[in-house]
C-alpha positions in Angstrom: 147.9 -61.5 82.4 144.2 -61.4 83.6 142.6 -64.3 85.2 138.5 -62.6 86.0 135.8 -65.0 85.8 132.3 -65.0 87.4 133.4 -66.7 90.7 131.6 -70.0 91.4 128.9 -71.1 93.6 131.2 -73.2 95.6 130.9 -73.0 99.3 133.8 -74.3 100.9 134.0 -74.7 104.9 137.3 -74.3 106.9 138.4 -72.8 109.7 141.8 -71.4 111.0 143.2 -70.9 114.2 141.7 -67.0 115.4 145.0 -65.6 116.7 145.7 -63.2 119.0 147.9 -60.7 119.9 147.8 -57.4 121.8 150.9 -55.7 123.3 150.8 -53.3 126.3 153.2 -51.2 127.8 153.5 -48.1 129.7 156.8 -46.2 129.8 158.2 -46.1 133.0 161.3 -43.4 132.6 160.1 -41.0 129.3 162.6 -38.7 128.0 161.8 -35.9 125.3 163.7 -34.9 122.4 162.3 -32.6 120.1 158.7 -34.4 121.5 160.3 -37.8 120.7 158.9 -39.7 123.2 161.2 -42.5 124.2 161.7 -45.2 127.1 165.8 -44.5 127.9 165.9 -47.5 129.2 164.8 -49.4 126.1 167.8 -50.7 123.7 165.4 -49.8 120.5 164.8 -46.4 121.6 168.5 -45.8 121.8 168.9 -46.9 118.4 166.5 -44.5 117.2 167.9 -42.0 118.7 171.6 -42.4 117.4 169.3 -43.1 113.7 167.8 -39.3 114.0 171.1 -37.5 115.3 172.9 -39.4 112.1 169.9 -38.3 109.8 170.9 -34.9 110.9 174.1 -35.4 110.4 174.1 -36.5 106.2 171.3 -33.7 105.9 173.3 -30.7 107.1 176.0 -31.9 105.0 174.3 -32.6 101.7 172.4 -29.1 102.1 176.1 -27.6 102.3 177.3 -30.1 99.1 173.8 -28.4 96.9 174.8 -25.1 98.4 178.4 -25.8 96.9 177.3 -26.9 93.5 175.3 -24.1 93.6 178.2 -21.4 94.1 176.3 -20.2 97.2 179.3 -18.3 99.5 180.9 -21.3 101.6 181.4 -19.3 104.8 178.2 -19.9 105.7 176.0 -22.6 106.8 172.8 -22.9 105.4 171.4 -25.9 108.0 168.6 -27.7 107.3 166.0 -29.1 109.9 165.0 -33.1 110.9 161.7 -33.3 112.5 160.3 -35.9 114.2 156.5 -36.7 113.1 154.3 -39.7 113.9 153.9 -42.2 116.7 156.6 -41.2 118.3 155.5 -37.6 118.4 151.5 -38.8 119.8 153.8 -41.1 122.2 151.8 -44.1 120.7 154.9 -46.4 119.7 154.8 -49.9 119.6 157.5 -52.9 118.9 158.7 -51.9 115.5 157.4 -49.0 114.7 158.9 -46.9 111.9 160.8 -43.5 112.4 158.8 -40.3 110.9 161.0 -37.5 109.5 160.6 -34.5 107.9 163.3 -33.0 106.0 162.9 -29.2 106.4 165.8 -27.4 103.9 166.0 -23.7 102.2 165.0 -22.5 98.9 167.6 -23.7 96.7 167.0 -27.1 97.3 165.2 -29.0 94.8 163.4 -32.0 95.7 163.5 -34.3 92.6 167.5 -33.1 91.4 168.8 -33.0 95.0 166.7 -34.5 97.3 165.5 -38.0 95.2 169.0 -37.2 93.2 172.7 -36.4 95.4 170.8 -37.3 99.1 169.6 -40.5 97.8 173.2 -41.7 96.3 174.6 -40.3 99.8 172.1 -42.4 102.0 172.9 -45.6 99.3 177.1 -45.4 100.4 176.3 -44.8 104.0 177.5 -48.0 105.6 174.9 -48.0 108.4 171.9 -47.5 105.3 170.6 -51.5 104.9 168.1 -50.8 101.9 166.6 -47.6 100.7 163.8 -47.2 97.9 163.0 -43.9 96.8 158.8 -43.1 96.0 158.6 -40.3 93.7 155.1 -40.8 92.3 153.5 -40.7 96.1 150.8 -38.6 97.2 153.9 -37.1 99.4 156.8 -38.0 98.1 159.6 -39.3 100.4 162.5 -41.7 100.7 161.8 -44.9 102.8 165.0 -46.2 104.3 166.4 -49.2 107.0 169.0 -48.3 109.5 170.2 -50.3 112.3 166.8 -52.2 112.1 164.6 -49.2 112.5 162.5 -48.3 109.0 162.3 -44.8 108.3 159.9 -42.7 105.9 161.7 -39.3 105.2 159.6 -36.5 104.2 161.0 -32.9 102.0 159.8 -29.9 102.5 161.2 -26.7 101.2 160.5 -23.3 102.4 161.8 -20.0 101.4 164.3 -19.2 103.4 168.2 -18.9 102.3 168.8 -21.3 105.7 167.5 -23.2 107.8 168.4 -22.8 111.4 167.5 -25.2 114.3 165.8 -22.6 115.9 163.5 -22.0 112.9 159.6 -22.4 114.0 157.5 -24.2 111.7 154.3 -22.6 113.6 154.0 -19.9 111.5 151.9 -20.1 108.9 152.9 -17.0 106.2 156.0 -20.1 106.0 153.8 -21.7 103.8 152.8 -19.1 101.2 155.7 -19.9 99.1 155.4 -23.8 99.3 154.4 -26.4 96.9 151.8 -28.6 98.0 154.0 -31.7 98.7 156.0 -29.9 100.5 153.1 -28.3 103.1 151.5 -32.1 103.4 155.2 -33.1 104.9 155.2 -29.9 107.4 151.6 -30.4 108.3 152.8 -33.7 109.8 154.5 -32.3 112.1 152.3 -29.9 112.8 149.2 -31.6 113.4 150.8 -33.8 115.6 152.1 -31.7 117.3 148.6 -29.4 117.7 147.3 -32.7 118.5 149.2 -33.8 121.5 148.3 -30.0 122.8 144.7 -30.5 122.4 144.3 -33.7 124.7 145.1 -32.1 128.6 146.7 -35.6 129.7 149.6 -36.5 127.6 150.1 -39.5 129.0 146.7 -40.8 128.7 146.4 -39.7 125.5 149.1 -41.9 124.7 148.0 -45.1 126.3 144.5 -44.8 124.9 145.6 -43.9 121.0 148.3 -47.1 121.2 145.4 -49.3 122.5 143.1 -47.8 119.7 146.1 -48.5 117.1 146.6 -52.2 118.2 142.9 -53.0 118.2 142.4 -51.3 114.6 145.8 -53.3 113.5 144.1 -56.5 115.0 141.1 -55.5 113.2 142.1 -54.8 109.9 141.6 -51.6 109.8 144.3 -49.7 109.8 146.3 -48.1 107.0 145.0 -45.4 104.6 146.3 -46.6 101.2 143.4 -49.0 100.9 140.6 -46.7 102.3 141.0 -47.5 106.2 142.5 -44.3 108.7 146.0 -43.6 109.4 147.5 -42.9 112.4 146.4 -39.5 112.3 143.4 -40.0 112.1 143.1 -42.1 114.6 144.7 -39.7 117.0 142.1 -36.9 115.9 139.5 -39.3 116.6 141.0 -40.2 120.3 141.1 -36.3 121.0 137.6 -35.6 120.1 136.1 -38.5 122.1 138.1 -36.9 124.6 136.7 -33.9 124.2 133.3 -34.8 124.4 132.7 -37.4 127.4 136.1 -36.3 129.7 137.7 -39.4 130.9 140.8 -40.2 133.9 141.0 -43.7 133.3 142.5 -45.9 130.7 139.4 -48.3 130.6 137.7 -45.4 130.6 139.0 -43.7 127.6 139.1 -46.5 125.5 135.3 -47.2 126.6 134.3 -43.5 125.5 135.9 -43.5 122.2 134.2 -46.9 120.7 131.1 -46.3 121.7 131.7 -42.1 120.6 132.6 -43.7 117.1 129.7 -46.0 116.9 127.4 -43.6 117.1 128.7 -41.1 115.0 126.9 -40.2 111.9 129.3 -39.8 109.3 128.0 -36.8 107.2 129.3 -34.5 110.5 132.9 -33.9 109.8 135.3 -34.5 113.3 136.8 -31.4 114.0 138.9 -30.6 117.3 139.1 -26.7 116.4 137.6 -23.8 114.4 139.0 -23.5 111.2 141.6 -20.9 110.5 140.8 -19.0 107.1 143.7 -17.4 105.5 144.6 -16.4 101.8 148.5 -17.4 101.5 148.0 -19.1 97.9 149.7 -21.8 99.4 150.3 -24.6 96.5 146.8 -24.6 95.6 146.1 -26.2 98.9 142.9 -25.1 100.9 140.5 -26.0 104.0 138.1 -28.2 103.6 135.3 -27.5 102.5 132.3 -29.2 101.1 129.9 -26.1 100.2 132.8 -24.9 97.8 134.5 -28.0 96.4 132.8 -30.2 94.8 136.1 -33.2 95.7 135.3 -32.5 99.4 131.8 -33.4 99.2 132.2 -36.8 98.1 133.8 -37.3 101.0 132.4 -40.2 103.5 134.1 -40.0 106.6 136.0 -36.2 106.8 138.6 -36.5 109.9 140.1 -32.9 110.0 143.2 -32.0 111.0 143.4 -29.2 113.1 146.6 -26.9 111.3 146.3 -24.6 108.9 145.3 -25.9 105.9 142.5 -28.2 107.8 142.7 -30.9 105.7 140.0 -34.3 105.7 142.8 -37.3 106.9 140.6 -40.1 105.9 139.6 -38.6 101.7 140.8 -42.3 100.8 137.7 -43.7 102.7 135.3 -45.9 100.0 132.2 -46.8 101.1 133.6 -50.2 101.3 136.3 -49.7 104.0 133.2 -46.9 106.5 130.9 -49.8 105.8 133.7 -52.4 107.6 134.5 -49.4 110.0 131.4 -49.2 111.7 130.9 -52.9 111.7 133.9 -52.8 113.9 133.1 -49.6 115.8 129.8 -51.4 116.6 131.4 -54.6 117.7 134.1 -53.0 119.9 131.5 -51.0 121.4 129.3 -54.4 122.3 133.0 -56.2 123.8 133.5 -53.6 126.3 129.8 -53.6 127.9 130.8 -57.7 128.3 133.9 -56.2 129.5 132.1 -53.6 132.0 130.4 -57.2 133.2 133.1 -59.1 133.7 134.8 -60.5 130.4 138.4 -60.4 129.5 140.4 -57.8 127.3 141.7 -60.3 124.3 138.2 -60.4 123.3 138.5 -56.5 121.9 141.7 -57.5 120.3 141.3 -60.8 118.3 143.0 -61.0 115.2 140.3 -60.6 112.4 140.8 -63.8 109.9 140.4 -63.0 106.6 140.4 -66.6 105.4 138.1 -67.6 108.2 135.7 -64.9 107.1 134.9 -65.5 103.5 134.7 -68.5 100.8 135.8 -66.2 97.9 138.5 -64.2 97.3 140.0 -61.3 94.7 143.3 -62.0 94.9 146.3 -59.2 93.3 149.4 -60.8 93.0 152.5 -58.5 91.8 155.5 -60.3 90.2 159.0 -59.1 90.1 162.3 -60.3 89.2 164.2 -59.5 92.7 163.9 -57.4 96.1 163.9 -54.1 94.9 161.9 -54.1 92.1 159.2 -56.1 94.4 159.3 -53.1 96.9 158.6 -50.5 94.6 156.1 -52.4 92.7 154.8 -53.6 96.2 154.2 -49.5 97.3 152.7 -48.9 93.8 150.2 -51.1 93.4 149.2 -50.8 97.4 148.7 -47.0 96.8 146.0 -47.3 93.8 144.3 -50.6 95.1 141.5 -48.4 96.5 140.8 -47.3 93.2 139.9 -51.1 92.6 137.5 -50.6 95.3 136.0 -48.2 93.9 135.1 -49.4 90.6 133.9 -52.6 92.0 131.4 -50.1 94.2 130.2 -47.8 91.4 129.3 -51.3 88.5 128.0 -53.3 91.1 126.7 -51.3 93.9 125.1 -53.2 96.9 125.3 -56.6 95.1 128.5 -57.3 96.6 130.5 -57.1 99.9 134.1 -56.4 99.5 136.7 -56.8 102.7 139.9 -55.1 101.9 142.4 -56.3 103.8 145.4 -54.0 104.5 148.2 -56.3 104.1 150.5 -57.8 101.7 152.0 -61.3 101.8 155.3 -62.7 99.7 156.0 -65.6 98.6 159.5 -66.0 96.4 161.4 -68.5 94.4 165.0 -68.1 93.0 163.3 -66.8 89.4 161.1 -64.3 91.3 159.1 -62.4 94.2 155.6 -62.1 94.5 153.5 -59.9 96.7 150.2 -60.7 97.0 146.8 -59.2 98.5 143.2 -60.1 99.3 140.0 -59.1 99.1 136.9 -61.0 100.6 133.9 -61.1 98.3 130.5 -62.2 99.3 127.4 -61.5 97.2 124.2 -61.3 97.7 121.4 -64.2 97.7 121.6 -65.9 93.6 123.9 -62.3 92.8 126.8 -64.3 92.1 125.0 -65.9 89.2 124.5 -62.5 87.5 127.9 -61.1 87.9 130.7 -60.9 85.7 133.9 -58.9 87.7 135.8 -58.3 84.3 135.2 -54.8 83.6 135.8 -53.1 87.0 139.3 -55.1 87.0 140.2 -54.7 83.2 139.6 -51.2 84.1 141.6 -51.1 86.8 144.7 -52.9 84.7 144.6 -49.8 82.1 144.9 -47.6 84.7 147.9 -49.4 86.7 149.2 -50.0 82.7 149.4 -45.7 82.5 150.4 -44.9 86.1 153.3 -47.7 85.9 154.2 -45.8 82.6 154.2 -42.6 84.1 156.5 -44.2 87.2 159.1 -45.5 84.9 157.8 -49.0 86.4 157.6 -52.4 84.8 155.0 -54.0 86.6 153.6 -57.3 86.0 150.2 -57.7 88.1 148.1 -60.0 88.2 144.1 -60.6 89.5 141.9 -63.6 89.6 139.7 -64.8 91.6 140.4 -67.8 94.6 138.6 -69.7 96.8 141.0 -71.6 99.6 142.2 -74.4 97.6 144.4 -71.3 95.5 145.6 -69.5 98.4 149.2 -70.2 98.5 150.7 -72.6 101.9 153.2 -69.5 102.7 150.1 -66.8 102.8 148.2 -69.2 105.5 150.6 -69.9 107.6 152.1 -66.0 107.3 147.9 -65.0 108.5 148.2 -66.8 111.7 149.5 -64.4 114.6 151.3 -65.5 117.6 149.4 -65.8 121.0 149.9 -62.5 123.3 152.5 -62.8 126.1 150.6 -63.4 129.0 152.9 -60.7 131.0 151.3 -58.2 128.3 147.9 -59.5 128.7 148.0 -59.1 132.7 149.6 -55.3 132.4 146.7 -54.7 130.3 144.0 -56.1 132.8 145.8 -54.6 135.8 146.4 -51.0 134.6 143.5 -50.6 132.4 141.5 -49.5 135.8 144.2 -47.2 136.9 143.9 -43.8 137.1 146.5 -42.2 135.2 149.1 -39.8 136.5 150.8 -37.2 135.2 154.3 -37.5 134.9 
């Protein structure tokens, strides 16, 4: 059902609370395992690692249950690798953060029979498994999955081996000539991250200074790639090459380069921490970027390039859009830590951005299901093509408008249904909102939702209208507003942000 009008020339004045929240630590005792950085004496880092060594566990054994149905000789075992990925490879976790893996298994392994087929069904009567939703139709397909409290997004990868031993090195790049393309995005997390954390000297520092740049771009509402922001990779490429350019030993100082690095930058220069290997593997149809050959590439608006063969750009979802809010924020982080430099205090840098304190009009997307699960995987859907919303605003209307995506859903549910909901502000120009009518871009949109839901095997009711504050649901408003920072956070901040960093 469509609800798109012209929106009215209503200006409606209200003002919520400006939350804030910013959440510092540094890890006193660090242990490594397989570079999973974690505190050992933190309860939630335990967890995680009992979560990856029984991840391990059900892989080795389905891999020997496919090699079984597959009348491969029993006498032998065929492993299977779980790498760690992510945060808690850059050492940049924080409260709640989820648990990157990437399922690494031989050639007779197929993802969509085995992988989204038996290993799903296995996960689903594991006891310790709370929910699990499998996402075929994603860029890179993976399993997302709750154990013990700790979310996990499992990646599949397949490489040509017969097995996989522990001792296998994912380094090497001739691994990837005989690998689909889904399955080289899922090893190239691991190893850009890992490439990554070798590029910055101070792994400590590096740490500190991508978590701080993380929080503020969460705080900001900027972070998360499905709607056209940067990812956490991203982010971290972006750290390192600050780095790289103006050399810092300080946390304050770090943080300091990279905002005002980033506000400067001029966005048709791609970041790029090292020279491009060129090789000819006929890898999956996957290349390096490049914008003199491909025609995709040089649309690009913001190209963050990962460092392992194939280079890749991290941030192709950008819209013009999303860089436009970017370097609004780059700009005004940039301005808070001068005032900082003179005096001023750190929550400044990290105040919540309001979306309903920001604009009088609103798109709004609500997606309605009939229970939990079906709200999930509608939720994921929807959130992964939003962007092409975006887009179709910015290509009909142009500069007439100002769009603020913001990268985060809110529910609301009754006992006859769940709805996730997202927001967009609008603003037009002076007397343009008299002119516009936002029906085609998001009739548009619907058709193509209607075809990809198809494709999914999805039934998908969505929804999008227009809103002004009066329609924004009681549950959304009071699920905006952030709790206030511990002040023992706030003071770890101001004390060590002056610290020189030392190398453990």
């Amino acid at each position: 059902m469509l609800h798109c009008n012209t929106f009215p020339l209503i200006i409606i004045k209200f003002i919520l609370s400006m939350n804030r929240k910013v959440k510092y630590r540094i890890k006193q005792k660090a242990v490594q395992t397989d570079c999973l950085h974690l505190d050992s004496d933190s309860t939630e880092d335990s967890k995680a690692l009992e979560v990856l060594t029984l991840i391990r566990q059900l892989t080795r054994q389905w891999i020997q249950s496919v090699a079984a149905k597959n009348r491969l000789p029993l006498a032998d075992t065929y492993g299977g690798m779980v790498c760690v990925t992510g945060s808690h490879v850059l050492g940049a976790t924080s409260d709640g953060s989820d648990l990157d893996l990437v399922c690494v298994v031989p050639r007779f392994v197929d993802r969509e029979k085995d992988f989204f087929g038996e290993f799903v069904e296995m996960l689903k009567h594991c006891s310790l498994v709370d929910s699990l939703i499998a996402i075929k139709e994603a860029y890179v397909p993976l399993i997302k999955l709750c154990i013990k409290a700790i979310n996990i997004d499992l990646l599949f990868a397949r490489v040509n081996l017969e097995r996989v031993d522990e001792s296998l090195s994912l380094f090497n790049d001739d691994m990837l000539a005989d690998c689909d393309a889904a399955s080289i995005y899922s090893i190239n997390s691991y190893r850009n991250n890992i490439k990554i954390t070798q590029l910055f000297p101070d792994r400590q520092l590096f740490g500190l200074c991508l978590s701080t740049v993380k929080r503020w771009a969460k705080a900001r509402g900027v972070y998360g790639n499905k709607l056209g922001y940067l990812g956490g990779v991203s982010w971290a490429i972006m750290v390192t090459k600050a780095f790289q350019l103006f050399r810092a030993d300080t946390l304050h100082r770090a943080v300091e380069v990279f905002f005002k690095t980033f506000a400067a930058w001029k966005w048709n220069r791609p970041v790029i921490l090292c020279d491009m290997k060129v090789l000819s593997l006929g890898n999956g149809g996957v290349h390096n970027w490049n914008p003199r050959s491909s025609e995709n590439d040089q649309q690009h608006l913001m190209p963050i390039i990962t460092p392992m063969y194939p280079c890749l750009n991290s941030a192709f979802n950008v819209s013009a859009t999303t860089l436009r809010v970017m370097r609004k924020e780059f700009q005004r982080a940039k301005e808070i830590i001068s005032q900082i430099n003179e005096g001023a205090m750190w929550e400044t840098l990290f105040e919540e951005y309001s979306l309903f304190n920001s604009f009088h009009r609103y798109i709004k997307i609500e997606v309605i299901s009939g229970n939990e699960e079906e709200s999930k995987r509608s939720e994921g859907l929807v959130e992964s093509k939003l962007r092409l919303l975006i887009i179709n605003f910015e290509r009909q209307f142009g500069d007439l408008i100002r769009l603020r995506p913001y990268p985060r859903a809110f529910h609301t549910t009754s006992e006859l249904q769940h709805t996730t909901l997202f927001f967009m502000g609008v603003r037009f120009l002076k007397d343009a909102g008299k002119k516009i009518d936002l029906r085609d871009p998001v009739e548009s949109f619907l058709e193509t939702m209607k075809t990809v839901a198809q494709q999914a095997g999805y039934d998908i009711n969505l929804r999008i209208s227009h809103a002004i504050l009066k329609d924004i649901p009681k549950e959304v408003l009071v699920q905006a507003r952030r709790k206030e920072p511990k002040k023992r956070l706030l003071e770890e901040l101001r004390d060590d942000i002056g610290k020189k960093i030392t190398k453990v």
